[in-house]
PDB file of N, CA, C and O in Angstrom:
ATOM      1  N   UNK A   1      29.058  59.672 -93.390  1.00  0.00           N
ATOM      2  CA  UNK A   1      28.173  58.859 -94.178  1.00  0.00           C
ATOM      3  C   UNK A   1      27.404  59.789 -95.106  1.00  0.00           C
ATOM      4  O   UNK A   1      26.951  60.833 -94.636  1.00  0.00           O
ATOM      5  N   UNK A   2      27.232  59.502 -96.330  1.00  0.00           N
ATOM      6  CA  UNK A   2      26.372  60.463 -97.494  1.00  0.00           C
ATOM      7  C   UNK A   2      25.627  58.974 -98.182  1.00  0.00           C
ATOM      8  O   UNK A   2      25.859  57.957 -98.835  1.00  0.00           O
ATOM      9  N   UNK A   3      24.585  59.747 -97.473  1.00  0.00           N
ATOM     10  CA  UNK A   3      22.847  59.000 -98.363  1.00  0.00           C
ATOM     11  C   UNK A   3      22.790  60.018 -99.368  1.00  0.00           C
ATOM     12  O   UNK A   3      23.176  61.154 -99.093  1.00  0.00           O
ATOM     13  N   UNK A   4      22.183  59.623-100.938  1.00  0.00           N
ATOM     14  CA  UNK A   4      21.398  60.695-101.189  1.00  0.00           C
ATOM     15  C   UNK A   4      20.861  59.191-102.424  1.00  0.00           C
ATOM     16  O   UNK A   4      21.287  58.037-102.464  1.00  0.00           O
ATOM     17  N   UNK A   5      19.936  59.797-103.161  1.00  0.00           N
ATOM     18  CA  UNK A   5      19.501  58.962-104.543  1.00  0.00           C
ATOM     19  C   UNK A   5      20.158  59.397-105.552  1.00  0.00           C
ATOM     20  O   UNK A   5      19.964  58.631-106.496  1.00  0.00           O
ATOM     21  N   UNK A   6      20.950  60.381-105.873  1.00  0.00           N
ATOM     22  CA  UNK A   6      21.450  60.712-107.267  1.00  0.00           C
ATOM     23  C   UNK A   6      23.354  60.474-106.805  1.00  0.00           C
ATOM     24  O   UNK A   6      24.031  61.025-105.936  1.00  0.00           O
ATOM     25  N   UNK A   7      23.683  59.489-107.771  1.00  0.00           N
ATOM     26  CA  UNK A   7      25.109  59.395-108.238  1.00  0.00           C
ATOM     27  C   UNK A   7      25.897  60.766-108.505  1.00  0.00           C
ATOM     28  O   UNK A   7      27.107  60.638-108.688  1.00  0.00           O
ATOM     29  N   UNK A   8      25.608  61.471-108.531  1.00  0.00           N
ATOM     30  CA  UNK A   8      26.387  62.766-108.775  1.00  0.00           C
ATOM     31  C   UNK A   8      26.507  63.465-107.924  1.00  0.00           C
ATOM     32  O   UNK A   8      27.506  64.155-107.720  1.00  0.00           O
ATOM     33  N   UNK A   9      25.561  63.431-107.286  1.00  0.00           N
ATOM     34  CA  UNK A   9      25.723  64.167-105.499  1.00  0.00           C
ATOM     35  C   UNK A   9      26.584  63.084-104.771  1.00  0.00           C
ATOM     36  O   UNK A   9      27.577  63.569-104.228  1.00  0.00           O
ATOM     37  N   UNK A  10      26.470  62.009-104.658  1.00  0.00           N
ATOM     38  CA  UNK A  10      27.791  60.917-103.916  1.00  0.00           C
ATOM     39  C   UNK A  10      28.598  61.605-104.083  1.00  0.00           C
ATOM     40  O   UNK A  10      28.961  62.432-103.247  1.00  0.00           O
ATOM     41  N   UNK A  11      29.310  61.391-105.675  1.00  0.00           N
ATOM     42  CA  UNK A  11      30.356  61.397-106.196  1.00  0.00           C
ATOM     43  C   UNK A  11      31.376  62.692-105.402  1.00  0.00           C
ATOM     44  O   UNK A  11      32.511  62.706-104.925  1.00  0.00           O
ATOM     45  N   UNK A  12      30.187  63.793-105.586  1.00  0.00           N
ATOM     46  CA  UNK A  12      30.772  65.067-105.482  1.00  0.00           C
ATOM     47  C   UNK A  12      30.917  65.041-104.042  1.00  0.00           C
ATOM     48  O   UNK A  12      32.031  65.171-103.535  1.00  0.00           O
ATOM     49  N   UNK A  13      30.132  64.922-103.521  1.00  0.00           N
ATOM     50  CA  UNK A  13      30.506  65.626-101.730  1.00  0.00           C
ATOM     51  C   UNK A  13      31.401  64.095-101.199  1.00  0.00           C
ATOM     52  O   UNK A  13      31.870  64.326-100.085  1.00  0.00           O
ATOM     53  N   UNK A  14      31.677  62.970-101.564  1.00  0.00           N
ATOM     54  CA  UNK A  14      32.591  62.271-101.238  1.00  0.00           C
ATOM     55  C   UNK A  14      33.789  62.398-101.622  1.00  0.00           C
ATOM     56  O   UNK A  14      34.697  61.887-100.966  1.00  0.00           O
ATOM     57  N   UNK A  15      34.121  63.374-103.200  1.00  0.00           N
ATOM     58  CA  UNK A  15      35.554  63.546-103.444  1.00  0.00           C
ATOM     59  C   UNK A  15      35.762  64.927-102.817  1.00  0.00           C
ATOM     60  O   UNK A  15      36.955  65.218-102.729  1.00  0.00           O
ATOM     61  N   UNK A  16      34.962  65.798-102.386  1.00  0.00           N
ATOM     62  CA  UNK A  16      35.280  67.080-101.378  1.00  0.00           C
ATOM     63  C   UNK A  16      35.780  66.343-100.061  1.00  0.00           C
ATOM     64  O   UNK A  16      36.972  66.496 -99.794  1.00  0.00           O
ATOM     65  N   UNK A  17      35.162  65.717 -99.376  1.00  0.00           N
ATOM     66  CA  UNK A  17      35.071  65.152 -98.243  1.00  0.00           C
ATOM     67  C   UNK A  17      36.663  64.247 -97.903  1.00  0.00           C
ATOM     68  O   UNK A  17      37.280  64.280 -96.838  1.00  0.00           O
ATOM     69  N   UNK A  18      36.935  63.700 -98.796  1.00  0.00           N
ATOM     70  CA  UNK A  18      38.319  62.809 -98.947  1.00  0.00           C
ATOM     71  C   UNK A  18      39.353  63.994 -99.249  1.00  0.00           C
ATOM     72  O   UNK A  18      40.497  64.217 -98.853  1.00  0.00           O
ATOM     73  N   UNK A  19      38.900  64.341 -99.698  1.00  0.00           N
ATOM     74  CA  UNK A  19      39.601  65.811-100.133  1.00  0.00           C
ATOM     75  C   UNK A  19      40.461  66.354 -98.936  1.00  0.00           C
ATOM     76  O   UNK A  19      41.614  66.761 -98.795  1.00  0.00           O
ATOM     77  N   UNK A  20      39.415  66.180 -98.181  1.00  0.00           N
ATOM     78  CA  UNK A  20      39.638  67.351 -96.536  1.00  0.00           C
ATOM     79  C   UNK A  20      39.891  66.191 -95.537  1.00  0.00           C
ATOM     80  O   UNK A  20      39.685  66.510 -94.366  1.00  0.00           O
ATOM     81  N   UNK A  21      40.294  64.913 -95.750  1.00  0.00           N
ATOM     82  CA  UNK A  21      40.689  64.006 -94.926  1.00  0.00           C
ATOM     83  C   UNK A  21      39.915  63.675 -94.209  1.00  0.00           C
ATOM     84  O   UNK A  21      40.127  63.673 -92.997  1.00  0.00           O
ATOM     85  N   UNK A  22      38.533  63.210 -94.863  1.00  0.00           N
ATOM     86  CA  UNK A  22      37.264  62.349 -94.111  1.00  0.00           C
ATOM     87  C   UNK A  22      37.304  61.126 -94.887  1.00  0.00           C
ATOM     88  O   UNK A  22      37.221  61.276 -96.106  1.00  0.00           O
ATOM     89  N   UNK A  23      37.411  59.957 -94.441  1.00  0.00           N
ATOM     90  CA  UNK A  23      36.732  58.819 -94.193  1.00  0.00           C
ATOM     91  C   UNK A  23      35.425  58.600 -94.743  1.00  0.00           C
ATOM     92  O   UNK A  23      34.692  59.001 -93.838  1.00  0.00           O
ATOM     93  N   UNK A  24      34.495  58.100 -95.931  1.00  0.00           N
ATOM     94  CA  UNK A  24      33.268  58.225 -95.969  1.00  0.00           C
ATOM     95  C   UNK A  24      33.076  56.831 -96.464  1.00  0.00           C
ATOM     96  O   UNK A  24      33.907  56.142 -97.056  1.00  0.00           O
ATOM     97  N   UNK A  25      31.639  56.466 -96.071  1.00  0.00           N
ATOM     98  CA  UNK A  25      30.929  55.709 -96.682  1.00  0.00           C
ATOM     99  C   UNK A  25      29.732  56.497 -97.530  1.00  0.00           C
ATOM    100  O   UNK A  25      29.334  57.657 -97.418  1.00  0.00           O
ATOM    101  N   UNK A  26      29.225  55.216 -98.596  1.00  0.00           N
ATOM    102  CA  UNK A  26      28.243  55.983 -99.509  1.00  0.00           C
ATOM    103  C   UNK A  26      27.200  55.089 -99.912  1.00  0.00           C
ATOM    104  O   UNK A  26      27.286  53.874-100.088  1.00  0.00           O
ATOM    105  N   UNK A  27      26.454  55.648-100.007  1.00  0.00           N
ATOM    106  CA  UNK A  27      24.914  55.101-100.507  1.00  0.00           C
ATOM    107  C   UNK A  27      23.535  55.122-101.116  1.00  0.00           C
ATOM    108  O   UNK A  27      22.760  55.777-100.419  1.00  0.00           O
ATOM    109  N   UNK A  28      23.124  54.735-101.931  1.00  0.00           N
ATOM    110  CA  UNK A  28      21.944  55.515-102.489  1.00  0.00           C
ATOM    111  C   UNK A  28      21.157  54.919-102.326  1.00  0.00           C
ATOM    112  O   UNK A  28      20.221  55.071-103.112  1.00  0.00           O
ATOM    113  N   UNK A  29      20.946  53.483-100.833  1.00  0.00           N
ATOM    114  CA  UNK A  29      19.533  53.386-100.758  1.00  0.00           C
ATOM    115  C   UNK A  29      19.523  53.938 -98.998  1.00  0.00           C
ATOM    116  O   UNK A  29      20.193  53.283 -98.201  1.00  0.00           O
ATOM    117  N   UNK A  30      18.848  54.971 -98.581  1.00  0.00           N
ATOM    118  CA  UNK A  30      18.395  54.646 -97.160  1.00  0.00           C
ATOM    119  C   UNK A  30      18.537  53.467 -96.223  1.00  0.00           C
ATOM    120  O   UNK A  30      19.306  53.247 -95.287  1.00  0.00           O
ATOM    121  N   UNK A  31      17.292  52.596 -96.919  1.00  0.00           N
ATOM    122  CA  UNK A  31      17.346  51.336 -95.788  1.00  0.00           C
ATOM    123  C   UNK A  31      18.944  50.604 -95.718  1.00  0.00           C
ATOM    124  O   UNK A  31      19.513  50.157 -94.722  1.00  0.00           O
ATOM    125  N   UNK A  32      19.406  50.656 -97.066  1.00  0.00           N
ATOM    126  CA  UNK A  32      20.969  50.063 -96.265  1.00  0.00           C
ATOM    127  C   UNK A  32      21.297  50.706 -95.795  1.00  0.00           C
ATOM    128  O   UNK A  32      21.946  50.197 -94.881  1.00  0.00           O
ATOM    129  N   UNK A  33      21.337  52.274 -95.724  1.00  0.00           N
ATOM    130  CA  UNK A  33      22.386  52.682 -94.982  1.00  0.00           C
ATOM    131  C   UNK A  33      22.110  52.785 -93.583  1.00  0.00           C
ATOM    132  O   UNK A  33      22.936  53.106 -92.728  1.00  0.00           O
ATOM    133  N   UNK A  34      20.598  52.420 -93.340  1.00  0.00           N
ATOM    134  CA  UNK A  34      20.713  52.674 -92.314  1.00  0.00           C
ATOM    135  C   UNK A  34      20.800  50.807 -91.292  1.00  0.00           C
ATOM    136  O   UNK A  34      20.763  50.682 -90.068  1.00  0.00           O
ATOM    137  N   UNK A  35      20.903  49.795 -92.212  1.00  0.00           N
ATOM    138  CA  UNK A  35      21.093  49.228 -91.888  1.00  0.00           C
ATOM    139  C   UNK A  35      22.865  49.026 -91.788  1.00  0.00           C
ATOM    140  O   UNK A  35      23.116  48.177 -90.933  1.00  0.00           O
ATOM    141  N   UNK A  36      23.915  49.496 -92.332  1.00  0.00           N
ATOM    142  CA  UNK A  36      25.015  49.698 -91.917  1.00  0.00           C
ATOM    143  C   UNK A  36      25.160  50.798 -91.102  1.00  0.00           C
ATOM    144  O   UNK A  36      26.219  50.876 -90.479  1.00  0.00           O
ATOM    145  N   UNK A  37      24.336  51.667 -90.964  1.00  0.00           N
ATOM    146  CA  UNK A  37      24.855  52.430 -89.766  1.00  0.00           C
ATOM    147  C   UNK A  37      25.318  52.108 -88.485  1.00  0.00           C
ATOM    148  O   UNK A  37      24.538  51.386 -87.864  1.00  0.00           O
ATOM    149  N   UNK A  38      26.390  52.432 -87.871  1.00  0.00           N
ATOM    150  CA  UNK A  38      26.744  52.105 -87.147  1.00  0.00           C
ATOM    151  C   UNK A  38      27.237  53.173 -86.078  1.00  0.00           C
ATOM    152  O   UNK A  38      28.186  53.913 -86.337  1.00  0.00           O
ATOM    153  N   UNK A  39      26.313  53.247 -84.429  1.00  0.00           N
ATOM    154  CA  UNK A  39      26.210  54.473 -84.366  1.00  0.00           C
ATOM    155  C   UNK A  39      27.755  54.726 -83.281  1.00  0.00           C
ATOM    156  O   UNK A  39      28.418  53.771 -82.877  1.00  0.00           O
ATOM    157  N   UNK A  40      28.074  56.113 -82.980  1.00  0.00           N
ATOM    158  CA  UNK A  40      29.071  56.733 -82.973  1.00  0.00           C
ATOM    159  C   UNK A  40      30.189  56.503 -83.554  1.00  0.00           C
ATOM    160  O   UNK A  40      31.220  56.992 -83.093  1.00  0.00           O
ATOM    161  N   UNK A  41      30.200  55.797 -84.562  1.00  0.00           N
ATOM    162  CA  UNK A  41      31.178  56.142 -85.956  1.00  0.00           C
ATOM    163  C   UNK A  41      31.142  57.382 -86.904  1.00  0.00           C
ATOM    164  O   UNK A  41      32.054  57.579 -87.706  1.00  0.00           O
ATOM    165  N   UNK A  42      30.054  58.221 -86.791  1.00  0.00           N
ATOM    166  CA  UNK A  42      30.240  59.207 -88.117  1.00  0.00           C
ATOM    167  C   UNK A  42      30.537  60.645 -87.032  1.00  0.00           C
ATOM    168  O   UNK A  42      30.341  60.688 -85.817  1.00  0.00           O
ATOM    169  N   UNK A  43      30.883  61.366 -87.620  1.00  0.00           N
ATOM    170  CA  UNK A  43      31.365  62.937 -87.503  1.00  0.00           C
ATOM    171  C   UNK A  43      29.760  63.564 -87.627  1.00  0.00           C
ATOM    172  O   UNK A  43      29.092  64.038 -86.708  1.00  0.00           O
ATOM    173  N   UNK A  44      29.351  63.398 -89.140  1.00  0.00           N
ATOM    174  CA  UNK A  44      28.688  63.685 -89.686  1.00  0.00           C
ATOM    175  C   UNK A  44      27.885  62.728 -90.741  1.00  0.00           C
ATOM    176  O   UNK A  44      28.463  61.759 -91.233  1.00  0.00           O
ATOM    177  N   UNK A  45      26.502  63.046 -91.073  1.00  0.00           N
ATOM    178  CA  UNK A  45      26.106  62.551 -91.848  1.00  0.00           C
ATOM    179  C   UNK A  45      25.257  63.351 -92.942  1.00  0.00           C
ATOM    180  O   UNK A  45      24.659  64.277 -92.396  1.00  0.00           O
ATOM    181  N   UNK A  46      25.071  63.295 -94.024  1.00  0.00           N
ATOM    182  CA  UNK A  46      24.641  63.884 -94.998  1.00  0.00           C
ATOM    183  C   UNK A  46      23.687  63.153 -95.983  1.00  0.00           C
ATOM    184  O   UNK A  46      23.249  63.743 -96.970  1.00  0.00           O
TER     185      UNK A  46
END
């Protein structure tokens, strides 16, 4: 999962991330994401 507020940071660490055969979701508000969070689904979160 990658929170951040700027579109360019998504962009980038989600096409690295797919890159290396991760799975991601993305988001630039907090409260959704943490309202889709869903817990022991992520590896990692960022």
């Amino acid at each position: 999962m990658i929170i951040d507020d700027e579109s360019d940071v998504i962009i980038e660490l989600q096409s690295v991330s797919e890159q290396n055969g991760f799975k991601t979701e993305s988001y630039n508000d907090p409260v959704l994401a943490y309202k889709y969070f869903r817990k022991g689904l992520y590896d990692l979160v960022i």
